[in-house]
C-alpha positions, 0 to 999 in steps of 0.5 A: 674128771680124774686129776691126780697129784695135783696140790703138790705138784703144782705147788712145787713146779710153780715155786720152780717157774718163778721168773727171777725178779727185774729188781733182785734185792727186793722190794726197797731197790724196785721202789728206787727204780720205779717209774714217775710216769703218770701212765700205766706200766704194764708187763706182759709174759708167757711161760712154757715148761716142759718136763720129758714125758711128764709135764707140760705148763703154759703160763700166760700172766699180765701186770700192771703198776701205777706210780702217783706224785706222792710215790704210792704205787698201786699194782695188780697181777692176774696169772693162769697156768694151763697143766697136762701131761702125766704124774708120777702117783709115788708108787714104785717100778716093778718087775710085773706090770701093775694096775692102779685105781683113778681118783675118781675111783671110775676106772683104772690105769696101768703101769708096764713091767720096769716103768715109773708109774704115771697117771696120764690123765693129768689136768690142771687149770689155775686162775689168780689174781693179787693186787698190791698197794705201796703207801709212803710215810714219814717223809717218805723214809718208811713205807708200808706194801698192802698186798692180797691175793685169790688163786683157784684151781679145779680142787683147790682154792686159796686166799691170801694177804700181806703187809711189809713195813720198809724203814730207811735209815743212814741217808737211805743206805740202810733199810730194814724190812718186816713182812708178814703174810697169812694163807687159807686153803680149801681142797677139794680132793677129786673122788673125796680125801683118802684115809691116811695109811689105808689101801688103793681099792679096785675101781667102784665105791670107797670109803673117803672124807670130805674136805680139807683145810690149811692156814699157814703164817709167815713171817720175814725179817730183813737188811739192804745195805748198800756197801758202796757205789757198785755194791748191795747186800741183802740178809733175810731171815723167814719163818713159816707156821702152818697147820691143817691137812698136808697130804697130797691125796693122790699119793700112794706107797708101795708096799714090797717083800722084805726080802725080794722087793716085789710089791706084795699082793693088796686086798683087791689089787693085784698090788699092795699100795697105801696112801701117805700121811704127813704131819698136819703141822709144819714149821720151816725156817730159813736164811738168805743172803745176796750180794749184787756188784757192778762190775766194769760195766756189767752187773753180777749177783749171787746168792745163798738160801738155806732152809730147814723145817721140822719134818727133817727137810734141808736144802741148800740154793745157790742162785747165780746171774752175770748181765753183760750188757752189750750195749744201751739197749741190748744185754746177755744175762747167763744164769745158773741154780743148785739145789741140793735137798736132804730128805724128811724124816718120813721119806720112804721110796717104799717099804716093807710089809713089817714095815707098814704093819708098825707104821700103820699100828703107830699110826705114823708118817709116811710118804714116797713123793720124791719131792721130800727126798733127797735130791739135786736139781741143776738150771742152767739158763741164758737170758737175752734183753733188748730195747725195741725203737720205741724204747720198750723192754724186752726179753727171752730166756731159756733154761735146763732143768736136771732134778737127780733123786736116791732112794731110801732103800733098795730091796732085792729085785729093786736093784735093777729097777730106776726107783727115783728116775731123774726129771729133766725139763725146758723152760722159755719165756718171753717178757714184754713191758711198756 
């Protein structure tokens, strides 16, 4: 089964899918509106995303939460995500037709002449399941959350878990939060894992390593404060450490004449293409503040992220939604994010021949995933919610996503070539608790 892309792919679009969360300050106000019912509650959604001749995603996912009469609270959730369609391997158009090698190394496929090279054979499945346990202490004015979780996909596995204590203080206006979580993957790269920095070979045998692994640490500090009676503030400080194999193995670079652009000839390709290496540590830091106000019987909120790490990357977020509420049991949520990302240090669309030949006797970092580019991506959504005559909670949503990217450097012929083509996608979800 070839099933290229699929580490960074996933990752990245999941990390888009997100539905924002019912309790939007986090953890301490979802615990102030959690239920006392003595029942289940249970969530059910199903999410599609679809980019135009890319990707598609189902994502079906069920959740369920029980509050005891101590206010301990124990949830599980369990997601899979259904992904096909096709992945752009990193390389860049060009003016003649190219040909590119299968993961497996069983096989090929082709690009034509001015096309964005695509991999259609595109598949991924993943499973997870995570559970979480909310525990009060200290007469219920500090509380610490118990989490964990299992995710699998076809070459992937990973395991997780996490601890957050919760402390309120000026009569329950104050509370002040420190979380901590841990991360261990398993990849299992289709065909084995590339040599960083050596050609794509023709179909048949290669030589390729074995498998990888990677930890990540994560750390968050954070503030809610309520302000006054229509009025909530939250500030989060969140740092990231993680060490172990980063690549994504099914991405290449094309290597182009320094003074045309045409991809240069490879050893037994017609096309010169070299796989990607980055660093195999990452640190990434980041700052969050979000205020939510109720305004005149409606509720509004916005908020501002702004991350950086140690490979070069900086994004900015700003995260916007207005809930008119209609009536008791009907309200009409609009939603809009921009992102705008700066580039690694690493980043390159393509390069040169004299620029490969210093990078692969450097032995340095190199990587053409437009996702580590520069970049601006605009949701613009609308979300509709509804009591149904049993009083359960309902809603539907709908959002357009527009991701913009530039290239590094343009070289000769390149100039007429869409090297970064934008990627534009429809989100809908359905939601359903009771």
């Amino acid at each position: 089964m070839d099933k290229p892309n699929i580490k960074t792919t996933t990752h990245d679009m999941r990390t888009l899918l997100k539905s924002a969360s019912a309790c939007l300050l986090g953890a301490a106000t979802c615990a102030q509106a959690q239920s006392t019912d003595d029942a289940w509650q249970t969530d059910v959604a199903v999410l599609a995303y679809t980019e135009a001749d890319r990707v598609s995603a189902f994502e079906p996912a069920i959740a369920l939460k029980k509050t005891f009469d101590d206010e301990s609270v124990l949830g599980f959730k369990l997601v899979f995500d259904a992904l096909t369609g096709a992945s752009a391997n990193g390389a860049v158009a060009s003016d003649t037709s190219q040909t590119f090698t299968r993961p497996s190394g069983n096989g090929s496929y082709d690009a034509d002449a001015g096309e964005t090279p695509l991999d259609d054979t595109f598949r991924d499945t993943r499973v997870s399941l995570s559970a979480s346990y909310e525990q009060p202490l200290a007469e219920r004015l500090e509380k610490v959350i118990w989490g964990g979780n299992v995710s699998r996909e076809y070459d992937f596995i990973s395991l997780g878990g996490s601890a957050t204590f919760m402390r309120d203080i000026n009569r329950r206006n104050t509370t002040f939060s420190a979380g901590f979580s841990f991360e261990l993957d398993s990849i299992k790269p289709v065909g084995g894992t590339p040599i960083a920095l050596t050609q794509m070979q023709a179909a048949g045998p290669s030589t390729r390593g074995g498998n990888e692994n990677r930890s990540m640490l994560e750390m968050l500090l954070g503030v809610t404060q309520i302000i006054d009676r229509n009025t909530l503030m939250q500030f989060n400080y969140g740092l990231a450490v993680s060490d172990g194999y980063h690549n994504d193995p099914y991405k290449i670079v094309s290597v182009v004449d320094d003074t045309t652009g045409v991809v240069v000839a490879g050893e037994s390709l017609a096309g010169k293409y070299l796989y990607e290496s980055r660093p195999n540590t990452r640190t990434k830091h980041s700052v969050f503040g979000k205020v939510k106000r109720y305004v005149a019987g409606d509720v509004a909120d916005i908020s501002y992220r702004y991350m950086w790490d140690d490979w070069g990357v900086a994004s900015s977020t700003v995260d916007m939604h207005y809930r008119f509420n209609i009536s008791p049991s009907w309200y009409l949520e609009p939603h809009v994010r921009v992102y705008i990302q700066q580039a690694a240090d690493f980043y390159n669309t393509s390069i040169t021949t004299t620029q490969a030949a210093d990078i692969v006797t450097a032995n340095d970092h190199l990587s053409a995933d437009y996702r580590l580019g520069d970049m601006d991506a605009t949701t613009l959504g609308l979300k509709l919610g509804w009591l149904t005559p049993g009083g359960n909670a309902s809603s539907v949503r709908l959002e357009l996503y527009q991701q913009t990217g530039s290239a590094s450097q343009v070289i000769g012929s390149q100039s007429g070539q869409d090297l970064v083509p934008d990627v534009d996608a429809v989100i809908v979800q359905f939601n359903y608790r009771f």
